[in-house]
N, C-alpha and C positions, 0 to 999 in steps of 0.2 A: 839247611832248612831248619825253621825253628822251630819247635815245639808250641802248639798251641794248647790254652786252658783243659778243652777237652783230649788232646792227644796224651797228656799226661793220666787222667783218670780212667784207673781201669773198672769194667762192668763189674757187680754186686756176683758174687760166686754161687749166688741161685739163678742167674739169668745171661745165657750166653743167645745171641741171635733172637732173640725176643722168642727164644723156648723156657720158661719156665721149670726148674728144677733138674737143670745142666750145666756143668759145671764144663771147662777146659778141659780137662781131665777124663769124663764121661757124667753119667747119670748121677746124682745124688741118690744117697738111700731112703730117704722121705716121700710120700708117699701123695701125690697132688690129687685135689679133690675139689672138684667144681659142682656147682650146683647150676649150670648151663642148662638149657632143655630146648634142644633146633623145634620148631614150631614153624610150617609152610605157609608164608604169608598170604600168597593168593590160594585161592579154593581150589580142589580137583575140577579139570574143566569137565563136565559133563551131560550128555544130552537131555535137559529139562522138559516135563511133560507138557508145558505151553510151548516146547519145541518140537516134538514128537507129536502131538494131538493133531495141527491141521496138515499134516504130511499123513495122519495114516487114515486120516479121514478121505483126503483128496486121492490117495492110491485104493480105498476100499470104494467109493463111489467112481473113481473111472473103470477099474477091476467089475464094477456090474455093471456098468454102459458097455464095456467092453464085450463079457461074458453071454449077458443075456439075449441079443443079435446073435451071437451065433449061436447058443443052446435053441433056440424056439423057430430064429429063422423068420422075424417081425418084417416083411415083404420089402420094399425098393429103400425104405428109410434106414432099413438095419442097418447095411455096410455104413450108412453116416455116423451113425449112432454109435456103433461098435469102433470105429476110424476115432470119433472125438473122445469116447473110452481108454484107447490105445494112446492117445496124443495127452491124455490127465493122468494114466499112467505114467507113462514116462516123464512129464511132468516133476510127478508127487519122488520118481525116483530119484530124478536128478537134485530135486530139492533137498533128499535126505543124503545124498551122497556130497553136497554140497556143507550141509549141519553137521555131518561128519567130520569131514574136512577141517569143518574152521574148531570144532574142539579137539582134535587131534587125533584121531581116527585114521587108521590106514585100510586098503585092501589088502588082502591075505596075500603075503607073499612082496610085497612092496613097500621100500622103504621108507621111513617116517618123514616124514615134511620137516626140511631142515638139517636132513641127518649128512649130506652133500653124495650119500652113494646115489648110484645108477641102479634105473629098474631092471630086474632081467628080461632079456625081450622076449624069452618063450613062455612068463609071466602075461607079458603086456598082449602077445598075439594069441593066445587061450583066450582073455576077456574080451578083446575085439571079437575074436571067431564065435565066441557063446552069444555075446550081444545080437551079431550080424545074424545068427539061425533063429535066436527067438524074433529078431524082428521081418525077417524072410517068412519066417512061419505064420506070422500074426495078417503078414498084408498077403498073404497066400492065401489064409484062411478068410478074408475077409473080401478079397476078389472074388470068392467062387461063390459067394453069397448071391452077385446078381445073376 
């Protein structure tokens, strides 16, 4: 085999493997100094207050359709009223659970979007179980209205 142009020239004895002040040998005693500075090109993603404003507006005005039916007790119309409360709540929740999401927001206890683990199941059936009694309790409370 013959020797080509570059197989004869050997690398500059500051730069082995495209490291900078390494010789064959080991390290050089000189002392490398960069004026480098890492800078994150895209922004921290974060939940913006024209993205938080009509979620806690829509969960505070379903929260008192919801609420006020049952504190007073407003005759055959309440349970509607308090039901359509209940349905802008959940709503305004899922909205914000969803704004979460897409900036990168996790639930407590579950892994990050992307990360490729597995949830833990006694994670995921705590959140179903808590869900499933607040919302038992809500159409519970709201039956016994009529």
């Amino acid at each position: 085999m013959e020797a080509g142009p570059h197989d004869t020239e050997q690398q500059p004895r500051d730069v082995v493997d495209g490291a900078p002040g390494l010789s064959p040998d080991g390290p050089d005693d000189q002392e490398i100094v960069t004026d480098e500075v890492e800078v994150e090109l895209r922004p921290a993603r974060k939940l913006r207050i024209w993205q938080l404003a009509p979620i806690v507006v829509l969960a505070a005005v379903g929260s008192l359709m919801f609420a006020f039916p049952l504190a007073f007790g407003t005759g055959e119309a309440g349970a509607v009223v308090a039901m359509l409360g209940l349905l802008l709540s959940c709503c305004a929740a899922g909205w914000g659970v969803m704004a979460a999401r897409r900036v990168g927001y996790t639930w407590p206890g579950l892994p990050s979007r992307g990360s490729g683990e597995r949830p833990d199941w006694r994670v995921l059936a705590l959140y179903v179980g808590v869900a499933a009694v607040a919302v038992a309790l809500a159409v519970w409370r709201v039956a016994r209205l009529r």
